[in-house]
N, C-alpha and C positions, 0 to 999 in steps of 0.2 A: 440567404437564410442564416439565420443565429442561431449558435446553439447555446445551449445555459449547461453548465456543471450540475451534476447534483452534488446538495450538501453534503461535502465529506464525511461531516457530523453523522450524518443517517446512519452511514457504514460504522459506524466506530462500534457500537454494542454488541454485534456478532461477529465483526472483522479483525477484531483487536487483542491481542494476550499480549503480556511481558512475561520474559521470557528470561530466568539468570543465564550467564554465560561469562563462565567463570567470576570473578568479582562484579559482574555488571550488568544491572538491571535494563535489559533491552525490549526496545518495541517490538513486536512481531506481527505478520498478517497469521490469521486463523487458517487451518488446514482448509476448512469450506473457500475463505476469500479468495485463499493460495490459488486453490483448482478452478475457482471462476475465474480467475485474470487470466492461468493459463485456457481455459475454455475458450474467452472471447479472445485470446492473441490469434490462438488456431482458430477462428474465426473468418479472422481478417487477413490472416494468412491463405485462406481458402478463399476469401472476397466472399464469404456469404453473411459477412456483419451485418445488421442492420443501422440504422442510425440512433435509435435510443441506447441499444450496445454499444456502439461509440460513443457514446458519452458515459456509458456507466462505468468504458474501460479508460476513457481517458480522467473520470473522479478516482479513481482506483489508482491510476499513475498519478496523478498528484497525491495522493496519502503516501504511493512509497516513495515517491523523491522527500516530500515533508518527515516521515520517518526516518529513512537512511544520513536526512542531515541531522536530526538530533541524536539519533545512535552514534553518527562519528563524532556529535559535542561529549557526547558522555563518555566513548572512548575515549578521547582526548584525552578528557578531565579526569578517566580512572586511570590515566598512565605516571600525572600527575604527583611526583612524592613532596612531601613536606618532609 
């Protein structure tokens, strides 16, 4: 069996704010996205996931590893003095 990703994309228009934090404009997941990822962890931590939930939490963990590495580009880059 294959499974397919959903488009990340889908998620972005209700899943997405930026967020200042101090000098830097950072990604953030949405209070709503926030409690679904934890819903389906405690899911699968229970073994009562099913498999479409598996994939909508494994699309969710690839938005926050793709987020978390351009927040640490932008950290980077705001630590940065000229």
């Amino acid at each position: 069996m294959t499974t397919t990703l959903i488009k990340p994309s889908i998620i972005l228009p209700k899943g997405l704010r930026i967020q200042q934090v101090n000098n830097l404009f950072l990604f953030k997941f949405t209070d709503e996205l926030g409690e679904r990822m934890q819903e389906l962890l405690d899911k699968k931590k229970a073994d009562t996931i099913t498999p479409d939930e598996i994939i909508e939490l494994e699309t969710i963990g690839e938005l926050d590893n793709i987020f978390s590495y351009i927040n640490a580009v932008i950290a980077a880059q705001g630590n940065v003095h000229f």
